[in-house]
N, C-alpha and C positions, 0 to 999 in steps of 0.2 A: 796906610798900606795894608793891604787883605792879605792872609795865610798866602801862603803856598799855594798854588792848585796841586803839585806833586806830592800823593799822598804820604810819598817817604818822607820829603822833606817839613810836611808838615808834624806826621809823627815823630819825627826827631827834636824839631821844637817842643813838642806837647811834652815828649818825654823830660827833656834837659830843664822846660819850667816846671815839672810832677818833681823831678832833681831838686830844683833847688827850692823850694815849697819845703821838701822834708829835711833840706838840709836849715832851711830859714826856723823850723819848727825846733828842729835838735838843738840851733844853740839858745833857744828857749825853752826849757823846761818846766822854767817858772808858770808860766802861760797853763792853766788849768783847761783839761777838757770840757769840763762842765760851762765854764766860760765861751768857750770857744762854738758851742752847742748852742750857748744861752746871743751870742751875737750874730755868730755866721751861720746855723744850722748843720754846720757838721763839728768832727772833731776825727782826732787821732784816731781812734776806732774807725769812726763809719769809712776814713779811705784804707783800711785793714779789711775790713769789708769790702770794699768795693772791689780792692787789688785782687782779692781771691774771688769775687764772680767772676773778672774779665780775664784772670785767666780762667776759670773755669770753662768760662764762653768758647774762650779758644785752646779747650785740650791741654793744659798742661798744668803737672800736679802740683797745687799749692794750697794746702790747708789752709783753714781759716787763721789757725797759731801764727802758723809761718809769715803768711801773710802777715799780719798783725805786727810778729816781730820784726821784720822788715822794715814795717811804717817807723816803729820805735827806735830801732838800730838796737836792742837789745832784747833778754825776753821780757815780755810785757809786765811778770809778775816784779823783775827783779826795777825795771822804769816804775811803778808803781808805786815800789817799795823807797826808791829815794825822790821821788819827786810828785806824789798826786799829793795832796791837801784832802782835808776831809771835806766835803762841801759847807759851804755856808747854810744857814735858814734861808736867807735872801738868794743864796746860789740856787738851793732847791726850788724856793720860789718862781723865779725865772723860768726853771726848766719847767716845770710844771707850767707855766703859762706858756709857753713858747716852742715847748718840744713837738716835731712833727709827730701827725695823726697815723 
């Protein structure tokens, strides 16, 4: 079955699965960004990023922190502090061979 053609209706799905994405992310912690970078090409950061271009795009104030902590459900220094791991050799590895140009 294809989207919605009703752009509401579609953006409401987009939204509720961006929902539960962060929420599927939150009760995994464990799950390292650099991993996540090194399989999928993104991570926690880059949709903190992203969150704060599109609103950018459309007018409304959202730092890139803000943003950030949003993705997180916390601030990012205090998410950082109980759950990022330091990378591996072989994590950096990875990233290094596989991180976008």
């Amino acid at each position: 079955m294809p989207m919605p053609a009703d752009p509401g209706a579609r953006d409401a799905l987009q939204a509720a699965a961006f929902r539960r994405l962060l929420a599927h992310l939150e009760a995994r912690p464990e799950v390292q960004n650099i991993d996540l970078m090194n399989l999928a090409g993104f991570c926690r950061n880059c949709l903190g990023k992203w969150l704060a271009a599109v609103a950018d795009e459309q007018g409304v104030a959202l730092s890139a922190d803000e943003a950030r902590d949003a993705i997180y459900g916390m601030p990012y220094a205090e998410w950082k502090a109980l759950h990022q791991a330091p990378a591996t050799a072989a994590q950096q590895a990875a990233f290094s061979k596989a991180k976008p140009r």
